[in-house]
PDB file of N, CA, C and O in Angstrom:
ATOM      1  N   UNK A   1       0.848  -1.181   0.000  1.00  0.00           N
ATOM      2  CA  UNK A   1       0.000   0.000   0.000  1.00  0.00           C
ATOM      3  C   UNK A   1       0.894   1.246   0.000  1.00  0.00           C
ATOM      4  O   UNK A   1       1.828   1.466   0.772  1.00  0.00           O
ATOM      5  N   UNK A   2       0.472   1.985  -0.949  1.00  0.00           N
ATOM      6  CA  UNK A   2       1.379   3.428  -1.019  1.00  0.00           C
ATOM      7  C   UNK A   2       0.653   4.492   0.027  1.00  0.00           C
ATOM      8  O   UNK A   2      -0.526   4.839   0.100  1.00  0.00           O
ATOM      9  N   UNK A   3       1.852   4.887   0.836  1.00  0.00           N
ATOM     10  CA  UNK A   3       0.997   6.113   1.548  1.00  0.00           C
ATOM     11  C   UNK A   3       1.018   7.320   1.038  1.00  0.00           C
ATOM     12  O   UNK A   3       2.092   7.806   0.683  1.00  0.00           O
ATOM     13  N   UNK A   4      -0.068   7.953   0.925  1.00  0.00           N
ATOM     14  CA  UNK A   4       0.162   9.597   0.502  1.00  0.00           C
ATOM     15  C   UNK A   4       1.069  10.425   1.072  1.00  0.00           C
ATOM     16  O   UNK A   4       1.044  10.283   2.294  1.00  0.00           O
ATOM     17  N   UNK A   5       1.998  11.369   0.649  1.00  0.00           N
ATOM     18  CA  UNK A   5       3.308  12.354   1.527  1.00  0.00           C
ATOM     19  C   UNK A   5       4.456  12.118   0.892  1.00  0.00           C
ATOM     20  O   UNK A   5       4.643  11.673  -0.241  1.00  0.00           O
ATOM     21  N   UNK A   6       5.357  12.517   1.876  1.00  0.00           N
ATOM     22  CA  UNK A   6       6.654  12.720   1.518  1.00  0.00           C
ATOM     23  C   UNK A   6       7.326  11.808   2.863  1.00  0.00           C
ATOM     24  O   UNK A   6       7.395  12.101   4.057  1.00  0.00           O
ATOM     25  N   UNK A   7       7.863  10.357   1.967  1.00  0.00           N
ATOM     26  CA  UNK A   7       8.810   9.812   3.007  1.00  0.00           C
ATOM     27  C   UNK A   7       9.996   9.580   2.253  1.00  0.00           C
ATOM     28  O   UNK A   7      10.303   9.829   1.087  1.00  0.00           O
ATOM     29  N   UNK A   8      10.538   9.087   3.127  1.00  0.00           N
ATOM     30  CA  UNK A   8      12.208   9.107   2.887  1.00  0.00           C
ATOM     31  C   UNK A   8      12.418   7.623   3.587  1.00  0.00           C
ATOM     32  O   UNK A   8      12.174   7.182   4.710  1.00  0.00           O
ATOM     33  N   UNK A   9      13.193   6.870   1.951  1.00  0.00           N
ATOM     34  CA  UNK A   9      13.428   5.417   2.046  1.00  0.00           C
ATOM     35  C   UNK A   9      14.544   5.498   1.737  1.00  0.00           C
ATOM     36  O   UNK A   9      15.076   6.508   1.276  1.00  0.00           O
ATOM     37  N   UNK A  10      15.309   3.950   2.045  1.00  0.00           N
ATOM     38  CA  UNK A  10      16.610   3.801   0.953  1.00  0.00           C
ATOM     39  C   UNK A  10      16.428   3.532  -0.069  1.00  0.00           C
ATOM     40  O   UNK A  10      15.289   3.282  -0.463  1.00  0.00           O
ATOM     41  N   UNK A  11      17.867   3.478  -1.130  1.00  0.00           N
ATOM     42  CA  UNK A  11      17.859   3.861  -2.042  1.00  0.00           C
ATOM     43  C   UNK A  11      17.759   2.357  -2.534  1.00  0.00           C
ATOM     44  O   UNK A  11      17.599   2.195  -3.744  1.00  0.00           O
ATOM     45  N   UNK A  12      17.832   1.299  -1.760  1.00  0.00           N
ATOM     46  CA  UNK A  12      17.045   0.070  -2.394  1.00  0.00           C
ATOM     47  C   UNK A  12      16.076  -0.349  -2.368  1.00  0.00           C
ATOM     48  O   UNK A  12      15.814  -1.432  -2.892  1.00  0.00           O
ATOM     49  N   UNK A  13      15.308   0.311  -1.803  1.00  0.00           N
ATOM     50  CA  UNK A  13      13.576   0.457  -1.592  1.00  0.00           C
ATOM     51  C   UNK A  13      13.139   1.082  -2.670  1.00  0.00           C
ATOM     52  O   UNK A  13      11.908   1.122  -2.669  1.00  0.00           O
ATOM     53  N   UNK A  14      13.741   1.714  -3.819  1.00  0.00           N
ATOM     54  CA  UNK A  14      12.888   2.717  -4.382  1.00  0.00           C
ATOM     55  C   UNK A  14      12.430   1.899  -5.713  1.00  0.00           C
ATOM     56  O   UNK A  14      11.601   2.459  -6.430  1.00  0.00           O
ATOM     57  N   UNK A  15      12.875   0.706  -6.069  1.00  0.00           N
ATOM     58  CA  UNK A  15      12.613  -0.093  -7.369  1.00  0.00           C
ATOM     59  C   UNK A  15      10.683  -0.286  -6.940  1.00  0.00           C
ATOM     60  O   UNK A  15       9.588   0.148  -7.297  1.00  0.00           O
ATOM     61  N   UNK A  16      11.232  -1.128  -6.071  1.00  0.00           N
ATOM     62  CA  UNK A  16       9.729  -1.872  -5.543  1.00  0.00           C
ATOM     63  C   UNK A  16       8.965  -0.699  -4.932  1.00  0.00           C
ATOM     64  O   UNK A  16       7.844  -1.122  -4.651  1.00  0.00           O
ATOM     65  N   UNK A  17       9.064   0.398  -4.654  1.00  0.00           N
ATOM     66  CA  UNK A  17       7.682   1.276  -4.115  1.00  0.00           C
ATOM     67  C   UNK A  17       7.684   1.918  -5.871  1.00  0.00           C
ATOM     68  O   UNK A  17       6.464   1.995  -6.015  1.00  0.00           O
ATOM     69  N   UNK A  18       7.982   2.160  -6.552  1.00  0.00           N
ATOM     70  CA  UNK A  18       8.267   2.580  -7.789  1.00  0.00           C
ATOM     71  C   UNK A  18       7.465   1.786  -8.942  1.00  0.00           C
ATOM     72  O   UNK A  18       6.969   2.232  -9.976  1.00  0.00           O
ATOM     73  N   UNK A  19       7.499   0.257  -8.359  1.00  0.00           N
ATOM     74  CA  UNK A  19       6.622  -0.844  -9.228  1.00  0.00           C
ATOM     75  C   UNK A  19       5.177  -1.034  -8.348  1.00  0.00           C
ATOM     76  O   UNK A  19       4.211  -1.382  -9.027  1.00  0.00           O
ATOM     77  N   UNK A  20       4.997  -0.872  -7.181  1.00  0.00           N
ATOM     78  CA  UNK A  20       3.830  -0.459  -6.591  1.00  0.00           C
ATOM     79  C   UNK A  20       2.861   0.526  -7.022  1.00  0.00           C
ATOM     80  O   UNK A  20       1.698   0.611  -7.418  1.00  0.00           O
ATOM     81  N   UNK A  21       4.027   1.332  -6.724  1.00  0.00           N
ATOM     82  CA  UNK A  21       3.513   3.033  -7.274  1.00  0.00           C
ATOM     83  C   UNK A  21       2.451   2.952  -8.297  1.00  0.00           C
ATOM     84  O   UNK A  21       1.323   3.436  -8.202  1.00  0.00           O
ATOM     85  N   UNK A  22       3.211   1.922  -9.824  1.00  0.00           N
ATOM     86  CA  UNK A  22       2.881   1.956 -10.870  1.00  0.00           C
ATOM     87  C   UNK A  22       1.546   1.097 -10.809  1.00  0.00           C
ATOM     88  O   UNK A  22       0.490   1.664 -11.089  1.00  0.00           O
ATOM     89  N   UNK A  23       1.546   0.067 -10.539  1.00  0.00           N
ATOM     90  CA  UNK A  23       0.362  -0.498 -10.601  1.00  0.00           C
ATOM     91  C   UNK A  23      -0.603   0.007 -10.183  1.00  0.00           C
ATOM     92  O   UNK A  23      -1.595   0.045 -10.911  1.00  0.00           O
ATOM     93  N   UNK A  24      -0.646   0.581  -8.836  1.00  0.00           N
ATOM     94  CA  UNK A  24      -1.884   1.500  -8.123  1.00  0.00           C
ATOM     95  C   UNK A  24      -2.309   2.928  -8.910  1.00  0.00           C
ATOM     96  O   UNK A  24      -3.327   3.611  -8.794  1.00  0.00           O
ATOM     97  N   UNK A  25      -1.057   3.113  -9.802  1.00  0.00           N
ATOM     98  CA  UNK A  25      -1.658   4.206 -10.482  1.00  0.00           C
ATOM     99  C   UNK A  25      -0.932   5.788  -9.991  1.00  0.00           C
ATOM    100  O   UNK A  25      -0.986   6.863 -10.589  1.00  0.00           O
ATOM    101  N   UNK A  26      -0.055   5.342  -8.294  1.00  0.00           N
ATOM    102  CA  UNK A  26       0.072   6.363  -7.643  1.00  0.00           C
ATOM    103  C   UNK A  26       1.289   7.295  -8.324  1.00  0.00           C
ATOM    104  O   UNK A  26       2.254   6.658  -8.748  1.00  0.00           O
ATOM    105  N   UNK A  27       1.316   8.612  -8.449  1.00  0.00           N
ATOM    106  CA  UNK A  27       2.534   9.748  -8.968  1.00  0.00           C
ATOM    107  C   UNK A  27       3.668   9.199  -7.905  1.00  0.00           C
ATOM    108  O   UNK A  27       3.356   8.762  -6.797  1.00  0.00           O
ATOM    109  N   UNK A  28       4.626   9.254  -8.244  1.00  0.00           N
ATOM    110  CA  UNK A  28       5.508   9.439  -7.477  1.00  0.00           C
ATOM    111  C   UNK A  28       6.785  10.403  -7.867  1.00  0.00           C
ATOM    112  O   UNK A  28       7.286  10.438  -8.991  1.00  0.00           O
ATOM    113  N   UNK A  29       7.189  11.123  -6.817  1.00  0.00           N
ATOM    114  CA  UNK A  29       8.714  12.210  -7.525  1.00  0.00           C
ATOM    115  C   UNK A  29       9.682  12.074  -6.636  1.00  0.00           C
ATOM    116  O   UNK A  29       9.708  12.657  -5.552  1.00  0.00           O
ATOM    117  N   UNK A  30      10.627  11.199  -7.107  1.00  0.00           N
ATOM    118  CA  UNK A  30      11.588  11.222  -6.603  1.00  0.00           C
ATOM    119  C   UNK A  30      12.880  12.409  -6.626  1.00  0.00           C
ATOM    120  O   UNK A  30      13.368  13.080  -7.535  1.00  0.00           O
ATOM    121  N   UNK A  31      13.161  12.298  -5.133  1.00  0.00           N
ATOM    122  CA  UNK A  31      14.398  13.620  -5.021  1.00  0.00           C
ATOM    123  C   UNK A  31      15.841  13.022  -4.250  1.00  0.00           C
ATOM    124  O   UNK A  31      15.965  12.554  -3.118  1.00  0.00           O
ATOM    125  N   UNK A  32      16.747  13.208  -5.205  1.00  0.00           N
ATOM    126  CA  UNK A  32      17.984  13.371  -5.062  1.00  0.00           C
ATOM    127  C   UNK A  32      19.092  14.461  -4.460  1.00  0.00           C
ATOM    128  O   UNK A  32      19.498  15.312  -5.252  1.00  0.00           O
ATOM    129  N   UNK A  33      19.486  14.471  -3.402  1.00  0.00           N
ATOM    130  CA  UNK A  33      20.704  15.306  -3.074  1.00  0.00           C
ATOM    131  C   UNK A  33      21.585  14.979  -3.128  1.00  0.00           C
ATOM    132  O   UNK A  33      22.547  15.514  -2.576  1.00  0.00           O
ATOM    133  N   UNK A  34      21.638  13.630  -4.046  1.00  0.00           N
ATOM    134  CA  UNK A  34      23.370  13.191  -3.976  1.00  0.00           C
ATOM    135  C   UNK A  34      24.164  13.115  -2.988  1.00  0.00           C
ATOM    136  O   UNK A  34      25.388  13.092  -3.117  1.00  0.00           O
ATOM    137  N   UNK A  35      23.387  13.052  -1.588  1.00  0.00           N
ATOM    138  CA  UNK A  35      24.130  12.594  -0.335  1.00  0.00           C
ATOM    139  C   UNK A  35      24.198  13.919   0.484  1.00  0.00           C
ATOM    140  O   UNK A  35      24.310  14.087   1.699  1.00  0.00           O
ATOM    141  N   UNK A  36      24.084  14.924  -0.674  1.00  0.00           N
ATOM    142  CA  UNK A  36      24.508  16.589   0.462  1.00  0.00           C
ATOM    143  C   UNK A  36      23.245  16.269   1.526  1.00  0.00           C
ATOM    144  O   UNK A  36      22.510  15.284   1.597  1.00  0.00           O
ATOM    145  N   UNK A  37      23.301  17.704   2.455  1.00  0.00           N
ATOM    146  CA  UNK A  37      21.926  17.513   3.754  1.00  0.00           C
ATOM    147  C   UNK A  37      21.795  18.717   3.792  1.00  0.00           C
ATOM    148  O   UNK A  37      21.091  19.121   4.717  1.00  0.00           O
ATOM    149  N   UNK A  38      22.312  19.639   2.965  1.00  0.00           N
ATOM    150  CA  UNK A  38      21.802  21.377   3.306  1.00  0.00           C
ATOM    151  C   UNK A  38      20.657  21.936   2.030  1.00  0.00           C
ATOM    152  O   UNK A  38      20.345  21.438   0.949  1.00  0.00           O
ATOM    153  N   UNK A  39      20.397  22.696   2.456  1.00  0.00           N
ATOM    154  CA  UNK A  39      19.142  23.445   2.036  1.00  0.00           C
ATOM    155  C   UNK A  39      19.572  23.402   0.813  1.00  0.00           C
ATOM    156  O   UNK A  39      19.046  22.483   0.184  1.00  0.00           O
ATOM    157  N   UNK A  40      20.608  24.267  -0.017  1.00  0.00           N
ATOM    158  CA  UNK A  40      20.713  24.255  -1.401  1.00  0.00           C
ATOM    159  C   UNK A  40      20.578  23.176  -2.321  1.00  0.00           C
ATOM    160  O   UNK A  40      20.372  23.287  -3.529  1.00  0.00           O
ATOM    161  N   UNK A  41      20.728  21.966  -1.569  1.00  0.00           N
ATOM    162  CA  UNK A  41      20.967  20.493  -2.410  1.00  0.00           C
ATOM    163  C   UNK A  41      19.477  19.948  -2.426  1.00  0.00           C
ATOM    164  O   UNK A  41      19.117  19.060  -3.199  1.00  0.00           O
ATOM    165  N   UNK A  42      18.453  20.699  -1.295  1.00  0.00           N
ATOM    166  CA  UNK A  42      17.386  19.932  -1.273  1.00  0.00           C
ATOM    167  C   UNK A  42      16.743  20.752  -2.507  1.00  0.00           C
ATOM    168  O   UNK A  42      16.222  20.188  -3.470  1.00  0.00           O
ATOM    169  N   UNK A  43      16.837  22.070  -2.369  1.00  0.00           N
ATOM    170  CA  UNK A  43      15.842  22.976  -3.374  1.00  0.00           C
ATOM    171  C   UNK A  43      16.415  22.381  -4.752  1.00  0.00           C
ATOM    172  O   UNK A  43      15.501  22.073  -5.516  1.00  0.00           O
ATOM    173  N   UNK A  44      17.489  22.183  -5.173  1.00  0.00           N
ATOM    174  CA  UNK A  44      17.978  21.977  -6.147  1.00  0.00           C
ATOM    175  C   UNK A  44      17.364  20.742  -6.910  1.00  0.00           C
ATOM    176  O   UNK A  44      17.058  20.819  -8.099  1.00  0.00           O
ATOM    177  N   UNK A  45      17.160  19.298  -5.963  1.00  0.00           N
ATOM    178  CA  UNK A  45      16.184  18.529  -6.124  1.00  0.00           C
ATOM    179  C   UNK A  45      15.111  18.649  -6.132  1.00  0.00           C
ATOM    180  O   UNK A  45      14.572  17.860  -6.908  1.00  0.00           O
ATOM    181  N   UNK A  46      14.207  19.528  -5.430  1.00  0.00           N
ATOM    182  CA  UNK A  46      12.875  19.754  -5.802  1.00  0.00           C
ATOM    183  C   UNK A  46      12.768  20.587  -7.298  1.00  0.00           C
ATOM    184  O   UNK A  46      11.879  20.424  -8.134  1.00  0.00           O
ATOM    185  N   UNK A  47      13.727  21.360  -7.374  1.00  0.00           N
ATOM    186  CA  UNK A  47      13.687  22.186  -8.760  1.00  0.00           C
ATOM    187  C   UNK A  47      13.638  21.469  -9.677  1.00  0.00           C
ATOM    188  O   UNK A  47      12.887  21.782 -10.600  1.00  0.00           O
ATOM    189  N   UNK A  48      14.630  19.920  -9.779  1.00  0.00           N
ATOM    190  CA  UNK A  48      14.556  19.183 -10.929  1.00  0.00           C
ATOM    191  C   UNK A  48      13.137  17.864 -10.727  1.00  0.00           C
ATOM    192  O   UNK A  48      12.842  17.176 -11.705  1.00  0.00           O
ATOM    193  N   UNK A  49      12.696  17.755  -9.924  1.00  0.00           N
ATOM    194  CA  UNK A  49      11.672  16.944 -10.029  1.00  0.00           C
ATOM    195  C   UNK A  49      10.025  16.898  -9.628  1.00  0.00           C
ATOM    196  O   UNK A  49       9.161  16.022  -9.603  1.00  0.00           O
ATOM    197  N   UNK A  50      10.093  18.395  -9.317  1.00  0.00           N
ATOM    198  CA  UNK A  50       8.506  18.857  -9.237  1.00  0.00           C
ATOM    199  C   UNK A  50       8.008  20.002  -9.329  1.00  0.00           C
ATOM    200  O   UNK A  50       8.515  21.053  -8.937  1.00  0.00           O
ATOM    201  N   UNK A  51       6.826  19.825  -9.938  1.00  0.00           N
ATOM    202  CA  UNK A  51       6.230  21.137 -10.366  1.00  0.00           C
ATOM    203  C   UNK A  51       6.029  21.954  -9.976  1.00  0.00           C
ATOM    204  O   UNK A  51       5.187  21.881  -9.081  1.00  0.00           O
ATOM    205  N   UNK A  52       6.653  23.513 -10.324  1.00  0.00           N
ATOM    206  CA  UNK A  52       6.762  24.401  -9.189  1.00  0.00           C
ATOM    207  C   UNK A  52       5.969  25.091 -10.103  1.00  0.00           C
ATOM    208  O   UNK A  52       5.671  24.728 -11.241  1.00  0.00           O
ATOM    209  N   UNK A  53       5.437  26.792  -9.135  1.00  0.00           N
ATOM    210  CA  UNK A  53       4.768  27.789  -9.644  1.00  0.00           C
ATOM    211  C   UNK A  53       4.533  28.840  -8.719  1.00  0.00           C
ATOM    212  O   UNK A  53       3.487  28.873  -8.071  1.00  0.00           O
ATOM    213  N   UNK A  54       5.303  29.589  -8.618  1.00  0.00           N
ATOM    214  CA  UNK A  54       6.249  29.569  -9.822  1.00  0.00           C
ATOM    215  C   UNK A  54       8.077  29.368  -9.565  1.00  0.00           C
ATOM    216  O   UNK A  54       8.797  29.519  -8.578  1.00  0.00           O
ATOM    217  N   UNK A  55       8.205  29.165 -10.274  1.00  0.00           N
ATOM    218  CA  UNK A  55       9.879  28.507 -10.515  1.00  0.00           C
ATOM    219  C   UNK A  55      10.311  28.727  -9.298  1.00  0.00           C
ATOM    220  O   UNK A  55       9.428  29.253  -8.620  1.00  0.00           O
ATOM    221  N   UNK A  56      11.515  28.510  -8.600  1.00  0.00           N
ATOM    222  CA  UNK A  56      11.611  28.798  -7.171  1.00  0.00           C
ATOM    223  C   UNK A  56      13.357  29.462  -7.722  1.00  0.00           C
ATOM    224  O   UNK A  56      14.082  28.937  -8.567  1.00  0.00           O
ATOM    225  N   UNK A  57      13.573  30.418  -7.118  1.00  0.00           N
ATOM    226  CA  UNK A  57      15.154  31.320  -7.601  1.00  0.00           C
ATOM    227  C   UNK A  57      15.777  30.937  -6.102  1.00  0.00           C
ATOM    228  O   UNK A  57      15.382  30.527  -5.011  1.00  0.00           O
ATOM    229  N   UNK A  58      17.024  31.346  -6.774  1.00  0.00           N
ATOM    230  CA  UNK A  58      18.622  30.742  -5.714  1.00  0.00           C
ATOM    231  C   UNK A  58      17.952  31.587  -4.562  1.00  0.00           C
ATOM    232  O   UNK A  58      17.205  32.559  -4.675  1.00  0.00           O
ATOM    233  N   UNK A  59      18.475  30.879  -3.276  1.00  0.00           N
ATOM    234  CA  UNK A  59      17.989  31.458  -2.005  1.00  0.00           C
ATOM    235  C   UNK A  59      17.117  31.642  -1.643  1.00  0.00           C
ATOM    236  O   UNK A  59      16.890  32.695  -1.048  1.00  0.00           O
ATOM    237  N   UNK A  60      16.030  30.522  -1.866  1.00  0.00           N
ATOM    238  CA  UNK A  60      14.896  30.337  -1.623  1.00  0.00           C
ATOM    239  C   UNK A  60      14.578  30.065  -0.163  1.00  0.00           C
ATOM    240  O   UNK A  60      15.379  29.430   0.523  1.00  0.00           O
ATOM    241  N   UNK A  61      13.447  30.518   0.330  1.00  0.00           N
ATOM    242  CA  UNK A  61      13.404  30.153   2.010  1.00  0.00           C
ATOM    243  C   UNK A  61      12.067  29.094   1.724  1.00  0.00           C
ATOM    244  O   UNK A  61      11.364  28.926   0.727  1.00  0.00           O
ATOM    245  N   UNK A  62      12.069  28.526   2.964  1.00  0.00           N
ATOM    246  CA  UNK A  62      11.371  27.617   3.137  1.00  0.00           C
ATOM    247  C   UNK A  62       9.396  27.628   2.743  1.00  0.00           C
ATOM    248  O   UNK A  62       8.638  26.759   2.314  1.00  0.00           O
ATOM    249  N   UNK A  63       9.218  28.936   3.123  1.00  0.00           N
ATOM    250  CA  UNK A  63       7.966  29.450   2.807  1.00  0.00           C
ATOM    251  C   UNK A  63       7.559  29.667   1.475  1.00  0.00           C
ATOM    252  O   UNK A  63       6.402  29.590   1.063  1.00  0.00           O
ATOM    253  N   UNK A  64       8.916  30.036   0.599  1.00  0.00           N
ATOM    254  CA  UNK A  64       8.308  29.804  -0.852  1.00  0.00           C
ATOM    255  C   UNK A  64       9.153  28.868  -1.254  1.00  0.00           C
ATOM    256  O   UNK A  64       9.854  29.599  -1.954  1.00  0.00           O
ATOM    257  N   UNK A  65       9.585  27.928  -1.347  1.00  0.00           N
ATOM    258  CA  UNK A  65       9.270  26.242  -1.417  1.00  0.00           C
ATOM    259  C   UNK A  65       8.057  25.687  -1.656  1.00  0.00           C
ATOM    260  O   UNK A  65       7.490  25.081  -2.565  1.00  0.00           O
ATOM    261  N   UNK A  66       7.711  26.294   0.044  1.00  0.00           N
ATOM    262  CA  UNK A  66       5.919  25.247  -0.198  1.00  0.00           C
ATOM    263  C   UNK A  66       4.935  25.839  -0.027  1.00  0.00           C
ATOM    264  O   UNK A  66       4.060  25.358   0.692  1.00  0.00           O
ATOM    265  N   UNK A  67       4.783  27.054  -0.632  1.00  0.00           N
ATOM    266  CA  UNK A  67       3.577  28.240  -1.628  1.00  0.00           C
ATOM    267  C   UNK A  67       3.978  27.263  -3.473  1.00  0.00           C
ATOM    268  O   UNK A  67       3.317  26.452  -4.121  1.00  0.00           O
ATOM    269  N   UNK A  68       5.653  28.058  -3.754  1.00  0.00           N
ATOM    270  CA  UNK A  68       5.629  27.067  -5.226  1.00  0.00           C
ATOM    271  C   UNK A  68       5.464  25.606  -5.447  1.00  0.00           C
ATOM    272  O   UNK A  68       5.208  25.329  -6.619  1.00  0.00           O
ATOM    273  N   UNK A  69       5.545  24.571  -4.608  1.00  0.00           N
ATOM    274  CA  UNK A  69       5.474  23.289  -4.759  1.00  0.00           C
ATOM    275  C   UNK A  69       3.627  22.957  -4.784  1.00  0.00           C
ATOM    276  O   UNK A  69       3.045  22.340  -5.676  1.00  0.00           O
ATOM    277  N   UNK A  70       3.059  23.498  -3.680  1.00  0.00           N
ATOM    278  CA  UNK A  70       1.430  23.464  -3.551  1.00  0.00           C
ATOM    279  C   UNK A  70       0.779  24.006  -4.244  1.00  0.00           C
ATOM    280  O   UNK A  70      -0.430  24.027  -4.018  1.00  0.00           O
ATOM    281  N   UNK A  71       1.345  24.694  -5.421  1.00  0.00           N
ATOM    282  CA  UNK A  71       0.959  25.812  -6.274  1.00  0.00           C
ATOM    283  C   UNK A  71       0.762  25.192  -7.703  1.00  0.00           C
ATOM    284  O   UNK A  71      -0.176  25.168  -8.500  1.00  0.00           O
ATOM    285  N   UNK A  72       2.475  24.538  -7.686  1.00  0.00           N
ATOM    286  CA  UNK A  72       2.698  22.990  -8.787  1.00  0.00           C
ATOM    287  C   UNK A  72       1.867  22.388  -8.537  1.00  0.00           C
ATOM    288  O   UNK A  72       1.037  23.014  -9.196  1.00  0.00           O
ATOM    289  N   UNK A  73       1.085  21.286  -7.904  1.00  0.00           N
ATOM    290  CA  UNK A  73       0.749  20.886  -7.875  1.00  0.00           C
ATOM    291  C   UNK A  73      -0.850  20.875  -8.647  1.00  0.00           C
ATOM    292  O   UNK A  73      -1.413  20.157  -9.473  1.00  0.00           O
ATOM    293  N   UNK A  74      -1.283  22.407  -7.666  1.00  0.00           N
ATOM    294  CA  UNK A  74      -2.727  22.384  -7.936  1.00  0.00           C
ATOM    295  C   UNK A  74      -2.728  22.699  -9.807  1.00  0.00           C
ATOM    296  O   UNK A  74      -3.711  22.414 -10.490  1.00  0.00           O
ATOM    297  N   UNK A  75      -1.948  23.076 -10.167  1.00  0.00           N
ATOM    298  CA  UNK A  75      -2.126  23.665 -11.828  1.00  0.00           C
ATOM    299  C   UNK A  75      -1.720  22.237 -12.434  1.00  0.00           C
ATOM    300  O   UNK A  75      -1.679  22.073 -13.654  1.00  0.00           O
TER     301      UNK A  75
END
């Protein structure tokens, strides 16, 4: 069963929730930081794998993150 949200698995978990995903039909967006843990590496991954609105620029704070990500979404 896929849960709705944002969790954080390993990176050998992601085949099989990925072939789950698919059958149930569920979106899934996966995000990469390539191992970094600071803010720039996370926005940088959300920039490349979900729909923002609008676009999110360098030095982004946390509040417009998730105005543009909830924004992606709804459009």
């Amino acid at each position: 069963m896929i849960n709705a949200g944002f969790h954080e698995v390993p990176g050998t978990d992601i085949p099989g929730i990925l072939d789950e995903a698919a059958r149930q039909g569920v979106p899934v967006f996966t995000l990469s930081t390539a191992g970094r843990t600071d803010q720039e590496a996370f926005v940088e991954a959300v920039r490349a794998a979900l729909p923002l609105d609008p676009p999110l620029a360098s030095g982004t704070v946390w509040d417009a993150i998730s105005d543009s990500v909830g924004a992606g979404f709804m459009s």
